[in-house]
C-alpha positions in Angstrom: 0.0 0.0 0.0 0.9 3.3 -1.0 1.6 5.8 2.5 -1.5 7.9 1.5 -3.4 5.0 1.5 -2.3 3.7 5.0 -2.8 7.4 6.2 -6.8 7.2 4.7 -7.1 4.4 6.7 -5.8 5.0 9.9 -8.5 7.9 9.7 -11.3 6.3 8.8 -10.2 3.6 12.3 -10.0 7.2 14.0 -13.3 8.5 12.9 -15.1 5.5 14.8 -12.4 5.5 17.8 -13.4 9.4 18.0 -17.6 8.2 17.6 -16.9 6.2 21.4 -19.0 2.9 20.6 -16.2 0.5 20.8 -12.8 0.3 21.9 -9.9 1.4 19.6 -8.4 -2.4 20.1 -11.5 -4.0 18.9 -11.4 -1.6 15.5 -8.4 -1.6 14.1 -8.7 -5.5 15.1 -11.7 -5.6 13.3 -10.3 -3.0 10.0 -7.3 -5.5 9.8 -9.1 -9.2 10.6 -11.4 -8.5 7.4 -8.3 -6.7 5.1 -6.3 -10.0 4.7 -4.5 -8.4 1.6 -2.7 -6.1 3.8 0.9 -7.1 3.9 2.9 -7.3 7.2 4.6 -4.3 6.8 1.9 -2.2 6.1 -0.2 -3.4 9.2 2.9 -2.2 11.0 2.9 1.3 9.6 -0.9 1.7 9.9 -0.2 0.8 14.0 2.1 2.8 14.4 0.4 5.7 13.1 -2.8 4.7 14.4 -1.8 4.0 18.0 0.9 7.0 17.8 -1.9 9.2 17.1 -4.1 7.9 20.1 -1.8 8.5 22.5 -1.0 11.7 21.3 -4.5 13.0 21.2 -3.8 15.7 23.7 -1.1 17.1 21.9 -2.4 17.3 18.2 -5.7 18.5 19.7 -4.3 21.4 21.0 -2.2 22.6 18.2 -4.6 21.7 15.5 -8.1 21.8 16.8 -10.4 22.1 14.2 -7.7 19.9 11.9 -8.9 16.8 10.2 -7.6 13.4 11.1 -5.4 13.6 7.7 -3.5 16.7 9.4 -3.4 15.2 12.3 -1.7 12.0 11.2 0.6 14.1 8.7 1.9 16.2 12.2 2.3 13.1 14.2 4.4 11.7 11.6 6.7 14.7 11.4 7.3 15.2 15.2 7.0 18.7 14.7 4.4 18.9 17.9 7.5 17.7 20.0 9.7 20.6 19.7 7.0 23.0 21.8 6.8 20.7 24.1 7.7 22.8 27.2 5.5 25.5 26.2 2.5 23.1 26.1 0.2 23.1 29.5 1.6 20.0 31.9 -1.9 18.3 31.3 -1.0 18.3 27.3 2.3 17.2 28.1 1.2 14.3 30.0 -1.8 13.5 27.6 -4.2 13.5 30.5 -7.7 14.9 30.5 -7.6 18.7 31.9 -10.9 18.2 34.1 -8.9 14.7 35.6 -5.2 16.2 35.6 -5.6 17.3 39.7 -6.7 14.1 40.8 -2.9 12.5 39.7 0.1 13.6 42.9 2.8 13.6 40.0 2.9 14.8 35.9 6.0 12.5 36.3 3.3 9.6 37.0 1.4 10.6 34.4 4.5 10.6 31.7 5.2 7.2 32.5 1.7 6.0 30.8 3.2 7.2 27.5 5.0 4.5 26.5 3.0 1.4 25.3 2.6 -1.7 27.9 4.6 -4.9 27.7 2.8 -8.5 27.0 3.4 -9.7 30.7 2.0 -13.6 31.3 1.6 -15.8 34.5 2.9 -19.0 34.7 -0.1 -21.2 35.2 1.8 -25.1 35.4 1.8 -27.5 38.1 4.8 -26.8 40.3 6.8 -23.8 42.5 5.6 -20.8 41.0 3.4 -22.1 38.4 6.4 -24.0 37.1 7.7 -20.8 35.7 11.3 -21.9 34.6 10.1 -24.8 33.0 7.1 -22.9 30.3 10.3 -20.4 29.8 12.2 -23.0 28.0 8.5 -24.2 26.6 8.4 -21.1 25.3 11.4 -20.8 23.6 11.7 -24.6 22.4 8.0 -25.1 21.3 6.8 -21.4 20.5 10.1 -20.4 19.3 9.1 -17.1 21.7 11.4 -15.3 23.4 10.9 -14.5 26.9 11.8 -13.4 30.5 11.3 -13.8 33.8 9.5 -10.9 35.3 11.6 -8.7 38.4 9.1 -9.0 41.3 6.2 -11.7 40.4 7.8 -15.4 41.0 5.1 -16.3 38.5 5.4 -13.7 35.8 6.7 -13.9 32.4 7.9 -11.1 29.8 7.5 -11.5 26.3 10.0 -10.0 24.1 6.9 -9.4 21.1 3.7 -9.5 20.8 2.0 -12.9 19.5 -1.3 -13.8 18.9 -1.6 -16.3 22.2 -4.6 -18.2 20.7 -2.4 -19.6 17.9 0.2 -20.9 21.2 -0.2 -24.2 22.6 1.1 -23.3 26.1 -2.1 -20.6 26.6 -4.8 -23.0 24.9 -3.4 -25.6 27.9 -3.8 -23.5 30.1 -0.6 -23.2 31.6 -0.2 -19.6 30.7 -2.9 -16.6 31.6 -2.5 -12.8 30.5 -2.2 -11.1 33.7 0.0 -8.0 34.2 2.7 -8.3 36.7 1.1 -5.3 39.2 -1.9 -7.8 38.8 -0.2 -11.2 39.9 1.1 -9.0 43.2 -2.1 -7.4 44.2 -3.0 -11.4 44.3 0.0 -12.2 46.5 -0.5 -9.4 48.7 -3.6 -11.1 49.6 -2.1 -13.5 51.5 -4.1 -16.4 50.2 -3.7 -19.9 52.6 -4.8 -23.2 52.2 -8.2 -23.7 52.7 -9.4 -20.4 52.9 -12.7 -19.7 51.3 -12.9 -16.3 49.0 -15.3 -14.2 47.7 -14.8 -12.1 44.6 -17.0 -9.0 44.6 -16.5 -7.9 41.2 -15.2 -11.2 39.2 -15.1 -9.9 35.8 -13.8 -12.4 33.5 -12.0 -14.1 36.4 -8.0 -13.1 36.1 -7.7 -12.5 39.6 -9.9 -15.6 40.7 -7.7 -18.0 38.8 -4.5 -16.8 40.3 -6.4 -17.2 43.8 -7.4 -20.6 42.7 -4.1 -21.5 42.1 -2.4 -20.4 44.9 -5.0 -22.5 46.9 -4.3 -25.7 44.6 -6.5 -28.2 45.2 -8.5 -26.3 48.4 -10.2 -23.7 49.6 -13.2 -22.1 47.5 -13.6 -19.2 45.6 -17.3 -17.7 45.3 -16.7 -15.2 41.8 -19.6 -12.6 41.7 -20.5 -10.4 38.9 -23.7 -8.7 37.3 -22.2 -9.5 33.7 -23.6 -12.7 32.8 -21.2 -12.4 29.8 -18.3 -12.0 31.8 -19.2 -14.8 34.0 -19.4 -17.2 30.9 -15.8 -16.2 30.1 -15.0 -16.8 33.4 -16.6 -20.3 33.6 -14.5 -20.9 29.9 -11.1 -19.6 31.4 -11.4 -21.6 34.7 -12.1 -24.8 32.4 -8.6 -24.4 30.8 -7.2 -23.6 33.6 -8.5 -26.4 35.6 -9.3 -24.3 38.5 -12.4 -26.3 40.2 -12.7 -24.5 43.2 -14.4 -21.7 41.7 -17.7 -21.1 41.5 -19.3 -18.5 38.9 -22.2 -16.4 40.6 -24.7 -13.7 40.0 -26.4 -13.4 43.2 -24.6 -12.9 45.8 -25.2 -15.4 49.0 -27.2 -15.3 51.6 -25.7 -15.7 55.8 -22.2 -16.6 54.2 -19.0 -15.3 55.4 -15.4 -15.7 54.2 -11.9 -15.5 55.5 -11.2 -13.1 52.6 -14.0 -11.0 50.6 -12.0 -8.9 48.1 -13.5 -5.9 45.9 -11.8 -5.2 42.8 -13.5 -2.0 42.2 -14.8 -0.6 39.0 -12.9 2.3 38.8 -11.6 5.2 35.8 -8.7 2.4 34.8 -6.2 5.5 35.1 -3.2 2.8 35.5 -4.2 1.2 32.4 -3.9 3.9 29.7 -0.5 2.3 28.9 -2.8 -0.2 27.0 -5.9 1.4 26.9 -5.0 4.8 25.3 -8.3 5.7 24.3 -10.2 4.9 27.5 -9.3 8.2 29.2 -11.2 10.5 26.4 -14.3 8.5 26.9 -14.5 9.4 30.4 -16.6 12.0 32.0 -16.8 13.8 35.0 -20.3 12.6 36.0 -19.1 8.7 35.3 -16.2 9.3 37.4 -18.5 10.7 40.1 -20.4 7.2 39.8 -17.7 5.3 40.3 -16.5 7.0 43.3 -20.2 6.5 44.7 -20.4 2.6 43.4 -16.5 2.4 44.9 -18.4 3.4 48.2 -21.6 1.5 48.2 -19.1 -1.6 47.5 -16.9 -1.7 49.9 -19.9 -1.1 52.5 -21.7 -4.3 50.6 -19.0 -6.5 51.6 -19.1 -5.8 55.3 -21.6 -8.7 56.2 -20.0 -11.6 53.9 -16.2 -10.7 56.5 -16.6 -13.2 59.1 -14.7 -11.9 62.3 -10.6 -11.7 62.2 -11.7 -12.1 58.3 -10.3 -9.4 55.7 -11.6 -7.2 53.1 -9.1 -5.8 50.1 -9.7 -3.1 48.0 -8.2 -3.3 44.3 -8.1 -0.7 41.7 -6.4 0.0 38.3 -6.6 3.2 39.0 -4.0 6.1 40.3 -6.2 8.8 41.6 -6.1 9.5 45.3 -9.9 10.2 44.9 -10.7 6.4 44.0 -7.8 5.0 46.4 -6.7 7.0 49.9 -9.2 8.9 50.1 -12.2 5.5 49.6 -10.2 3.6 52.5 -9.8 6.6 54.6 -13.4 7.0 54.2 -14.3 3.6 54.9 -12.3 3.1 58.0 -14.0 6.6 59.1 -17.4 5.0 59.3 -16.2 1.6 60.1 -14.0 1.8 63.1 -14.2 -2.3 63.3 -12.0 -2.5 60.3 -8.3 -1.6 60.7 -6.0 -1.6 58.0 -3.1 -4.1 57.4 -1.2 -3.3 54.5 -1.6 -0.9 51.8 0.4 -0.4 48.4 0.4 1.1 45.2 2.0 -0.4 41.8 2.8 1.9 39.0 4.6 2.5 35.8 6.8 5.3 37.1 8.1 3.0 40.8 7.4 -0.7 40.0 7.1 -0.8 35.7 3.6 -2.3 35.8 0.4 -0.9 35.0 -1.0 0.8 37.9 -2.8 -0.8 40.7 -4.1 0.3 44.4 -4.1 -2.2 46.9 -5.6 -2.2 50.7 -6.2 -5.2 52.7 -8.3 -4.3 56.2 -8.9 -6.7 59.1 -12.4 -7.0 60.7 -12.0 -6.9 64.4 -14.8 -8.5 66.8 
């Protein structure tokens, strides 16, 4: 393809990010998936342009306001934005919405969302650490994939490329799960033990309730509630190939039951994901993050009665705002002097190199 023709496309893929129905993964997936003619090397270019431009949305919005996605593909391309860079406001500089730009303690935190994320795995085989040392050579031998171990999950892997993982033996086994590495530790830092029984507040598709699963091996039980039945069923399929069997999907949540753990992994604005997620911090407004601050609240207050007593609640985000983090737990333990907190930490791309995750885990005293 000719380099005006990769440019009309990456603006037609920009004119339906910009229209906010679906994600700007799932286009240009869906642009490239049903273009088989496009060669290798022009899928690259179109990426690169097409991703470039996302994550420099702030910047060419600025400059060229009224410009059309052709301009603004032509001034990505010649870097030209770059060299005002210190006369921009911080919030351009650190592609952050202005209205959302207060709620961060550091532009430097912000800067680190910039680059593009890594392909991190877990190790998901029988043995010490999911039998880490043992898929890396699978990897490598089998796959042909290059790959490392990750610096602070014992369970993490690095790819060195991305891959489409459906095509890889190792994931279609099971004995590999996407999970980022700041996601593994908030699992760890839950201090899971042997047959302890868990319930998962907000499940999702399950990433965290696998790793919990595993770490319990063959005991314990893990109750994984969500309102998404469609996440649920994903959840169901995941823990199939994973042969995690003490899980147990649900959608309503259980009646006189308590747990040694409940944990809430909270809805939240996803501000430690824009590293892979580029496009999600446009589509957020004010009044949504407003209502997930309140569902934030009415969550953690939901998953008093299921703590039995000496029991602990944890409260997970992918999110780096003190408003959905500190502030929620400070808030929490205000009105609910029975709780006291035990450990609390925050992963990042600017301290630890992961995305960026908020974790709390509270005791329930008598």
């Amino acid at each position: 393809m000719h380099i005006d023709e990769i440019k009309k496309a990456v603006a037609i893929q920009l004119e339906d990010v910009q229209k906010g129905k679906y994600t700007a993964s799932d286009i240009f997936k869906k642009y490239t998936r049903s273009r088989r003619y496009i060669g290798s090397k022009d899928r690259r270019k179109m990426s690169e342009l097409f991703w470039g431009v996302i994550r420099s949305k702030a910047h060419l919005d600025f400059l060229l306001p009224d410009a059309s996605f052709m301009e603004k593909i032509d001034l990505f391309e010649s870097k030209a934005f770059l060299k005002e860079e210190e006369k921009l406001p911080l919030w351009v500089q650190c592609e952050c919405p202005s209205w959302l730009f207060s709620h961060f303690d550091t532009p430097e935190e912000l800067k680190a969302q910039l680059e593009e994320a890594p392909v991190i795995l877990r190790a998901n085989g029988k043995g010490e650490y999911g039998n880490r040392d043992a898929l890396l050579l699978e990897l490598k031998k089998k796959e042909g994939l290059e790959a490392e171990k990750t610096p602070r999950s014992p369970f993490g892997i690095k790819l060195k490329k991305r891959v489409n993982l459906s095509a890889v033996s190792l994931y279609k086994e099971g004995k590999i799960e996407v999970q980022d590495e700041a996601s593994q530790l908030v699992c760890l830092d839950l201090e899971v033990k042997k047959d302890e029984t868990f319930l998962d507040m907000c499940a999702g598709a399950g990433g965290k309730a696998l790793f919990v699963s595993s770490l319990l091996g063959k005991t314990g039980h893990i109750a994984a509630y969500d309102i998404s039945s469609r996440s649920l069923e994903e959840l169901k399929r995941r823990a199939l190939r994973a042969k995690a069997t003490n899980i147990t999907a649900i959608d309503t949540l259980p009646k006189n039951t308590v747990f040694d753990t409940v944990y809430v992994d909270a809805p939240c604005s996803g501000t430690g994901v824009w590293r892979r997620n580029p496009d999600s911090k446009w589509n957020l407004t004010p009044d949504q993050f407003d209502t997930l601050i309140k569902t934030q609240q009415e969550l953690l207050q939901k998953a008093i009665p299921y703590v039995k007593p000496h029991g602990k609640l944890a409260y997970i985000t992918c999110s780096l705002t003190r408003t959905e983090n500190q502030k929620q737990i400070d808030l929490f333990l205000e009105k609910n002097p029975n709780f006291k907190k035990i450990k609390e930490k925050t992963y990042s791309p600017l301290t630890t190199q992961t995305d960026g995750f908020f974790f709390t885990l509270l005791e329930k005293e008598n």
